[in-house]
N, C-alpha and C positions, 0 to 999 in steps of 0.2 A: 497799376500796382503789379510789381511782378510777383509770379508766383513760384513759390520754390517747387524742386525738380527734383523725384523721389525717385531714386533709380530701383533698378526695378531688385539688387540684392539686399538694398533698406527695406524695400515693400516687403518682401516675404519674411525678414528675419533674420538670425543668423541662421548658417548653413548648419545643416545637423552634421554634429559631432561625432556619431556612432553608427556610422553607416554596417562594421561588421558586426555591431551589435544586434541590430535589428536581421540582419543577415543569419546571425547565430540562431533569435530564436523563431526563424520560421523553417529551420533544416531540422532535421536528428541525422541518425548511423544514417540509416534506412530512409529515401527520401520517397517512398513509392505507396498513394496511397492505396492502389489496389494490393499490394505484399501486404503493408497492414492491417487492412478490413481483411482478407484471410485468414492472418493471423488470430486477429482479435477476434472471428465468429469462432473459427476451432477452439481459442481457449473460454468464450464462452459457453462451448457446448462442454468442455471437461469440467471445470466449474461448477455449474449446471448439473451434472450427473457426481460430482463429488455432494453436492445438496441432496439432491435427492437419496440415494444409498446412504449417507451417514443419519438421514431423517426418517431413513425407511420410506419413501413417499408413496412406492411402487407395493407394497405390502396392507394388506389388511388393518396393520396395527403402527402406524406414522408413529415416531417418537416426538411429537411436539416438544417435548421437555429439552432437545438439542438446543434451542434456541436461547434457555440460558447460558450457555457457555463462548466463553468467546472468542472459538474454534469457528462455533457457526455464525456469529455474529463480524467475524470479520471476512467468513468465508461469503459473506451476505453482502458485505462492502464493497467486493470483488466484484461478486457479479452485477451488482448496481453500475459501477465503476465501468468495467467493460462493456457492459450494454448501454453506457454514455458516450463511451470511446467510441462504439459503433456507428452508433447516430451519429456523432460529428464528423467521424470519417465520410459516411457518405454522403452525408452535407456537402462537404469540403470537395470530395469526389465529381459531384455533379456542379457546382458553383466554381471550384479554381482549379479540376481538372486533376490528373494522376501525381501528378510531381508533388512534394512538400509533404510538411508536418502535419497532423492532427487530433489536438489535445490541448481538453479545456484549459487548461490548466498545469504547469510541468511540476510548481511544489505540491498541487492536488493528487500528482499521480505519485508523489514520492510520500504524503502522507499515506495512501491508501498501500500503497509498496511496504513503510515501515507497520504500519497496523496489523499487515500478514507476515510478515518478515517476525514480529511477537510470536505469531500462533506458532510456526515452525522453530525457533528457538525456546520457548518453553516446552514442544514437543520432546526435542531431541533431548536438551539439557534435563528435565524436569522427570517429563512424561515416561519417557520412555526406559531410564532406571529404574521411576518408581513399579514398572508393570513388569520389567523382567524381575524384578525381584518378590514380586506377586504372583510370579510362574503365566501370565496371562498371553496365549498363545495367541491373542489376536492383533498382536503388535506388529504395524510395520504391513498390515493387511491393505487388500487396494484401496479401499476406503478410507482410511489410515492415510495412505501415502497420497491421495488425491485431495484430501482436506488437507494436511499438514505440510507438504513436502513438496507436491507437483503446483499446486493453486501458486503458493507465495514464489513458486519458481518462473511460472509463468509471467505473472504481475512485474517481477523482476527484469526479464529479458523485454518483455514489451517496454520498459521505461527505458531499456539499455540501446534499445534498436528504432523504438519508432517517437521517442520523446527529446523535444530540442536540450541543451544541456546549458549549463551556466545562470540555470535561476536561484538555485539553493543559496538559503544565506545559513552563517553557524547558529544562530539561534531557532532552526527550523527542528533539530532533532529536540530540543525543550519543547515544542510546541507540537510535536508529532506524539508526543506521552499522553498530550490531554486524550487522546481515543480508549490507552491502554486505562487509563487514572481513571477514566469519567464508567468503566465498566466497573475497577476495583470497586469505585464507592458502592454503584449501585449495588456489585453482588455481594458485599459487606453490609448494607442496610438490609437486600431480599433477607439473608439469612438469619441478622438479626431479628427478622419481623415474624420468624417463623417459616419462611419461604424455604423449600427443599427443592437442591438439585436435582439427585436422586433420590428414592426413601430411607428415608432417616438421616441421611447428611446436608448440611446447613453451607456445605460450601462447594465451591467448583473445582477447586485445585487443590492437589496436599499443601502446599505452599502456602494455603490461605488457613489451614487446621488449627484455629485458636485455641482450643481443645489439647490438641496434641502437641501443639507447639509453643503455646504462649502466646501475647501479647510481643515480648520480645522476639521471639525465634521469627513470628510472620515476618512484623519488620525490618530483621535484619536481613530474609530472603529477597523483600520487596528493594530494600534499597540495593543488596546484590544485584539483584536482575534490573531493576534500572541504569544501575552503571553499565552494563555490561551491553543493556540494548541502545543508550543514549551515544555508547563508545559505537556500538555497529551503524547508527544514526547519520554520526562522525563521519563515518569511513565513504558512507553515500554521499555526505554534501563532500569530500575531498575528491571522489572519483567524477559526481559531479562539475565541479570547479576546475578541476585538469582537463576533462574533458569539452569543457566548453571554452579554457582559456588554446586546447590546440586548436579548437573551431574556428576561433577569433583570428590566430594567428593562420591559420588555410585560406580565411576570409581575403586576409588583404593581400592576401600574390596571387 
């Protein structure tokens, strides 16, 4: 009986299709993992020292109470985040050598991206009218700017320089809100239940002042500011997607 002759490009399959694909996501900007690990210990030591001074940590009298807000709580995401990036990098470092990408994950780094990219835009929009109008001289202080301004900028360039590009899909800015939403509920129930930010106020942000604002007025802030961060959401999976469609295109010449 004869037997039939498998050659040998039936045996494997078809040929894969997406050679620059797979090329795209193991590149970023930056393909250097010693530049990276650099990078990412310095911005975990700013990070790191924006926690500590905005929590007091170095003081007799720690403000544990920071941690309801979710200034700290995403400046916490951060530094989990980068001190994951770390590990991987030098994983990646001693296993595949200085060349290429390393990051778990490239929409993991773009959620954790938009979650602080929140904290800095309810800063500036929100925050920082409602204090200069309170005469409050400590606006814009280093503390100030190291939780609100330099963290989410940091997070930012790291995903710009050392994270492959072309994974974001448009449904990823819907799905990046569940961190901001899932904190609203919570400090909505805390406060309902009695829980105090500070003493005597039941909530974290004026924009949340049921009290002072209605029932209506919150919600018409909250779907503002959702529009407004789901649009800058937008703008990351667009520079994403251009950027990794030039990648594509560099790939094949």
């Amino acid at each position: 009986m004869s037997k039939a002759v498998i050659s040998p490009s039936t045996a494997s399959g078809p040929p894969d299709a997406e050679p620059a694909r797979r090329a795209l996501f193991s590149h970023a900007a930056v393909n250097s993992r010693p530049v990276a690990l650099v990078y990412r210990l310095l911005a975990l030591a700013v990070i790191l020292t924006g926690v500590i001074r905005h929590a007091n940590l170095l003081t007799g009298d720690p403000s544990w109470t920071t941690v309801l807000f979710y200034t700290m709580v995403s400046n916490l995401l951060c530094l989990a985040w980068v001190l994951f990036l770390i590990v991987r990098t030098i994983r990646d470092l001693r296993q595949s050598g200085p060349f290429g990408a390393s990051t778990p994950s490239a929409r993991g780094s773009g959620a954790v991206m938009f979650a602080i990219t929140v904290t800095m835009l309810i800063y500036l929009i929100v925050l920082v009218p409602t204090r200069f109008a309170d005469g409050d001289a400590e606006i814009f202080s280093l503390t100030d700017n190291l939780i609100h301004i330099i963290t989410p900028v940091l997070v930012i360039v790291d995903w710009l320089l050392f994270v492959p590009k072309g994974s974001f899909r448009w449904v990823d800015p819907l799905l990046w809100t569940l961190v901001p939403y899932a904190y609203l509920t919570w400090a909505f129930a805390y406060g309902a239940l009695g829980g105090e930010f500070t003493p005597g106020q039941a909530y974290p942000y004026p924009f949340m002042d049921v009290d002072a604002l209605g029932l209506g007025g919150v919600a018409q802030w909250i779907i503002a500011l959702t529009i407004a961060l789901i649009a800058v959401g937008f703008v990351f999976v667009i520079i994403d997607r251009a950027l990794g469609a030039l990648a594509r295109r560099v790939a094949r010449h």
